[in-house]
C-alpha positions as CSV (number, residue, x, y, z in Angstrom):
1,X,38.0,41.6,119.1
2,X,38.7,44.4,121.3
3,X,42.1,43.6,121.5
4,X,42.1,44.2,117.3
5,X,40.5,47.2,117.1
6,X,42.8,49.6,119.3
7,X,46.0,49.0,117.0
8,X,43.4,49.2,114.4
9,X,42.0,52.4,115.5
10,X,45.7,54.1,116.4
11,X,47.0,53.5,112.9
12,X,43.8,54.8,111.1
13,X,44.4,58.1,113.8
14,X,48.2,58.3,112.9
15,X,47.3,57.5,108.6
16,X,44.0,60.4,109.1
17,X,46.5,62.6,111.0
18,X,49.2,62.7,108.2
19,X,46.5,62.8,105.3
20,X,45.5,66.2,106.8
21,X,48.7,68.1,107.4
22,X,50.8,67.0,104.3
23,X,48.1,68.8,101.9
24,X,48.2,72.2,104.6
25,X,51.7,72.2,104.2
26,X,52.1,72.2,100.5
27,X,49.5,75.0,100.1
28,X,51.1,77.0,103.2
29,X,54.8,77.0,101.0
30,X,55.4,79.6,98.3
31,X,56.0,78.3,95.1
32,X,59.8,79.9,95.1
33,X,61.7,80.9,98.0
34,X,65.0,82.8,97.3
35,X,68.1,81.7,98.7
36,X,69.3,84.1,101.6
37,X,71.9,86.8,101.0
38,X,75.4,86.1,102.0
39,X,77.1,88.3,103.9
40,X,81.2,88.5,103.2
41,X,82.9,89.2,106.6
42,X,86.0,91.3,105.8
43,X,88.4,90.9,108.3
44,X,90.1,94.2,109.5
45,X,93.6,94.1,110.5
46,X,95.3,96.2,112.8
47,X,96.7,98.9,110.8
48,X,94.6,101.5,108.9
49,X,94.1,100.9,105.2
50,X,96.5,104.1,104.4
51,X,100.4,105.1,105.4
52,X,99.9,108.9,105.8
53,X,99.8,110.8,108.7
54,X,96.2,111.0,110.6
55,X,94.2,114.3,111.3
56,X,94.2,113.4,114.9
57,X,97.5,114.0,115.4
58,X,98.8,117.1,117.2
59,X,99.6,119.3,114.4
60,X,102.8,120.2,116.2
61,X,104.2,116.6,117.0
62,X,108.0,116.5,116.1
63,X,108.0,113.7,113.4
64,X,112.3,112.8,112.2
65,X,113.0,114.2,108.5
66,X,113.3,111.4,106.5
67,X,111.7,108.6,108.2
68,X,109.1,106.4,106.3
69,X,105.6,105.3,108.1
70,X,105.2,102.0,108.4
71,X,101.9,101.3,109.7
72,X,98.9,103.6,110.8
73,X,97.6,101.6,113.7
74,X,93.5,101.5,113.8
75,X,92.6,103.1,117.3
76,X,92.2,100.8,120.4
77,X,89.9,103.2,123.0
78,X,91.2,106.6,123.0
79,X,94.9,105.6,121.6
80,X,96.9,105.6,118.3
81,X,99.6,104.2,117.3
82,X,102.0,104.8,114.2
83,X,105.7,103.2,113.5
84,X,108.2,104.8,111.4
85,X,111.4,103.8,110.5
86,X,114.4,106.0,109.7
87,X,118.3,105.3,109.3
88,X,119.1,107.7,111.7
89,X,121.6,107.1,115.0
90,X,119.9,106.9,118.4
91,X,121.9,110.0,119.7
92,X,120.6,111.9,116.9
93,X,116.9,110.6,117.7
94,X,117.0,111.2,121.0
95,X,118.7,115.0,121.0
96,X,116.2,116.2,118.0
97,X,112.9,114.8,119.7
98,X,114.1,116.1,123.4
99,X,114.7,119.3,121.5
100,X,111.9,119.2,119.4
101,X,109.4,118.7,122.2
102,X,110.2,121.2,124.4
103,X,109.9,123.2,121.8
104,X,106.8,122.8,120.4
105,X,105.4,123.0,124.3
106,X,105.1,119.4,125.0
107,X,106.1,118.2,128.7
108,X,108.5,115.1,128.9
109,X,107.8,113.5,132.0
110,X,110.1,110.7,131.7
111,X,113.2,109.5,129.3
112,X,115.7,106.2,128.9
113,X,118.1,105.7,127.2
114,X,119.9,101.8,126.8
115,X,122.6,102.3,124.9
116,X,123.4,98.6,125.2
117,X,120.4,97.8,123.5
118,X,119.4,100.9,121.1
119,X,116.7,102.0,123.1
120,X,115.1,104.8,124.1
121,X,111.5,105.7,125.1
122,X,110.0,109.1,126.1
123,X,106.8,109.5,127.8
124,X,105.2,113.1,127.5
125,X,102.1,115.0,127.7
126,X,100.4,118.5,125.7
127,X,96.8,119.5,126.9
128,X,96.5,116.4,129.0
129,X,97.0,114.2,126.4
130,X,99.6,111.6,127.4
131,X,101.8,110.4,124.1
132,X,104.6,107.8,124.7
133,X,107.9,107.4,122.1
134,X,109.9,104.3,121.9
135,X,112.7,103.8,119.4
136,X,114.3,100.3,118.9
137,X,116.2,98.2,116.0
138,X,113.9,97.3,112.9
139,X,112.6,93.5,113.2
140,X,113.9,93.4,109.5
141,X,116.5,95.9,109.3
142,X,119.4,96.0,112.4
143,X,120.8,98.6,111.3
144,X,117.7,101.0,111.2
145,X,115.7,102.3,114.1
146,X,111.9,101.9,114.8
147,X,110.4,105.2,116.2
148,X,106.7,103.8,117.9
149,X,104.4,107.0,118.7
150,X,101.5,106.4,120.7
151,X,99.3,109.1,121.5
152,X,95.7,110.1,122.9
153,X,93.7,110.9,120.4
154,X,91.1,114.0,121.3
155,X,87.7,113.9,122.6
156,X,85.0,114.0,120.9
157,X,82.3,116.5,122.2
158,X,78.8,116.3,121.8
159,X,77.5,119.6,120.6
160,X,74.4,118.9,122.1
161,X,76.2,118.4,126.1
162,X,77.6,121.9,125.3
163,X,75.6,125.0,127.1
164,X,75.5,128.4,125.1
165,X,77.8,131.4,126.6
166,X,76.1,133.2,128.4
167,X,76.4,136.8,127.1
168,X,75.7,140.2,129.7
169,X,74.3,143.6,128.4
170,X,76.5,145.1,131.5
171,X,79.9,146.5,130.6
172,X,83.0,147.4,133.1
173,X,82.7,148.2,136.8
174,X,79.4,149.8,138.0
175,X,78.4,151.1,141.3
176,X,77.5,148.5,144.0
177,X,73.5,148.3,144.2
178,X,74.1,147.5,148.0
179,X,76.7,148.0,150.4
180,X,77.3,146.2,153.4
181,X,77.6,148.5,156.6
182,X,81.7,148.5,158.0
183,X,80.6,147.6,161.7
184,X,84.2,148.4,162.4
185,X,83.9,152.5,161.6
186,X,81.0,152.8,164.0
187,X,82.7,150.9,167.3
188,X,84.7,152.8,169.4
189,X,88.2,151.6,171.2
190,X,88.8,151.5,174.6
């Protein structure tokens, strides 16, 4: 008889166990829960969503007349990068940005040209910014020229990390509130 009652006694546990948590958990639901808001990921590309010439520049950058922006690269760090593409021969690339450049104050710190292969790039610098130019044949095009300029973009300063000028109510040269004694007039040569 004992045998009997412990199965008995386990299934009236388990069957007294489930008879009190299925009536908590219908009262504990709300009567409608709304479906959770999807979120659409957009994926960004590479290139900014517009083909025009970004603020950041350097107002004064030689850009070729005539050639068209291809892409407006999204920064990556402190770098930018747009393409153009022009019809233009390398000589006359090369000789207006070399001009252009030193010009407009920028310092060229290296140059190649491969004639062999169209090629040239140009690695200067204005303000410590370094900026690199490479020009190559279009992917689509042969017989136009890619001109890729990468640049730093600036720094962007706090105004807060920035400490106030400090301005002084003293104008010009005054006289010296102290002067130190010329031990040299008073000693005597021998």
């Amino acid at each position: 008889m004992v045998r009997q009652t412990a199965p008995r006694m386990a299934a009236c546990a388990i069957g007294l166990l489930i008879a009190l948590t299925l009536p908590a958990c219908k009262q504990s639901a709300p009567a409608h829960v709304a479906p959770a808001a999807t979120v659409k990921k957009v994926a960004l590309g590479p290139d900014e969503p517009y083909k025009t010439l970004p603020p950041d520049m350097f107002p004064d950058m030689p850009i070729y007349p005539g050639s068209t922006i291809l892409h407006v690269r999204r920064p990556k760090g402190a770098m930018r990068e747009i393409l153009f593409e022009t019809s233009a021969q390398m000589p006359v690339l090369v000789t207006y940005f070399k001009d252009q450049l030193t010009k407009n104050n920028f310092h060229i710190t290296s140059s190649l040209v491969m004639p062999a292969r169209r090629t040239w790039s140009c690695d200067f610098h204005k303000n410590g910014r370094p900026c690199t130019l490479m020009v190559f044949p279009s992917d689509n095009d042969k017989s136009r020229l890619t001109i890729d300029l990468i640049y730093e973009m600036p720094a962007k300063m706090d105004p807060s990390m920035i400490e106030p000028q400090e301005v002084f109510d003293v104008v010009g040269p005054g006289e010296v509130a102290q002067k130190t004694p010329n031990l040299k007039q008073n000693t005597k040569r021998n």
